[in-house]
N, C-alpha and C positions, 0 to 999 in steps of 0.2 A: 150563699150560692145565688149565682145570677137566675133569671128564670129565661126557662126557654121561650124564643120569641116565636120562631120558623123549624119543623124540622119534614122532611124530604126524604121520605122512606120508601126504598127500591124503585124508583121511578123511571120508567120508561115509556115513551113514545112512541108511538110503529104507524109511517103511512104506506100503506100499500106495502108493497115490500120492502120499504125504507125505515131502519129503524133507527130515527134522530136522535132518541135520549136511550140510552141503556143503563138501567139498572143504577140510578144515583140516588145516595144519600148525602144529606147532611143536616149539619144542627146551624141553629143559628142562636146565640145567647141576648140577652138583653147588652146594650153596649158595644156589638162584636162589628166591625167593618174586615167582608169579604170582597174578595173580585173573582172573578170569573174569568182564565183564559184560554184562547185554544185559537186555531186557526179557524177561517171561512167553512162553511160546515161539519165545523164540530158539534153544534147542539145547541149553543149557547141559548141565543132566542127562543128557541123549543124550549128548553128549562124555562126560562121565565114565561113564555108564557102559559107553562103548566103551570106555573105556581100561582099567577097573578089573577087562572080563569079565562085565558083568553080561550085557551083549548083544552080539551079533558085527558088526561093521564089514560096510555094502554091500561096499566098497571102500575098498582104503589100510589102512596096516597100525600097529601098533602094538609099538615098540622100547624094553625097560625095559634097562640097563644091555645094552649091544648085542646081548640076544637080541629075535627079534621074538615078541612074545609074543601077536601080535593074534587067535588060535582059541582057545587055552586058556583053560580056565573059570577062575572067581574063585576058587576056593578054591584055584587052582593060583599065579594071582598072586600072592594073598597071601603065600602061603610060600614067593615069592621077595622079600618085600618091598613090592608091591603094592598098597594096598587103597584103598578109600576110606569115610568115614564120611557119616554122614547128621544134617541139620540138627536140632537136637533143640530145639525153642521152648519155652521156658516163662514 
C-alpha cells in the first residue's frame, strides 16, 4: 500500500462573509498526480494556499506525511518538504 503523502480534511476558508473553500477533502498517496479545476473564483488558490501555510484554514486541518501541519507557517512546511510554486506566464 502506498503511503499517504497529503490529506485535506473538511477544509474551509471564510473571509468576511465570503467563503472561498468549503468543506474539502482529499487524499494525496505517494506517486499520485492530481489537477485541480474550476473556473476564476472557485477556490482554487485559497486551497493551496491553505495547504502550503500561506493562510490558516477557517476550519479542517491539514496532514503532510501524518503530521497535521494545518497552523504552521510556510517556511516551516517547506522544510518539511511542503511548498508550493507560482504560475510564471511568459
Amino acid at each position: 500500500m502506498r503511503e499517504k503523502m497529503l490529506e485535506v480534511v473538511d477544509v474551509s476558508k471564510v473571509f468576511g462573509g465570503l467563503r472561498a473553500v468549503d468543506d474539502i477533502s482529499l487524499t494525496v498517496n505517494d506517486g499520485d498526480i492530481y489537477g485541480v479545476i474550476g473556473p476564476n473564483g472557485a477556490g482554487k488558490s485559497t486551497l493551496f494556499n491553505v495547504i502550503a501555510g500561506v493562510i490558516k484554514p477557517t476550519v479542517g486541518k491539514v496532514v503532510f506525511k501524518s503530521k497535521d501541519v494545518s497552523l504552521i507557517p510556510a517556511f516551516q512546511k517547506c522544510r518539511l518538504g511542503l511548498g508550493r510554486t507560482f504560475q510564471a506566464a511568459q
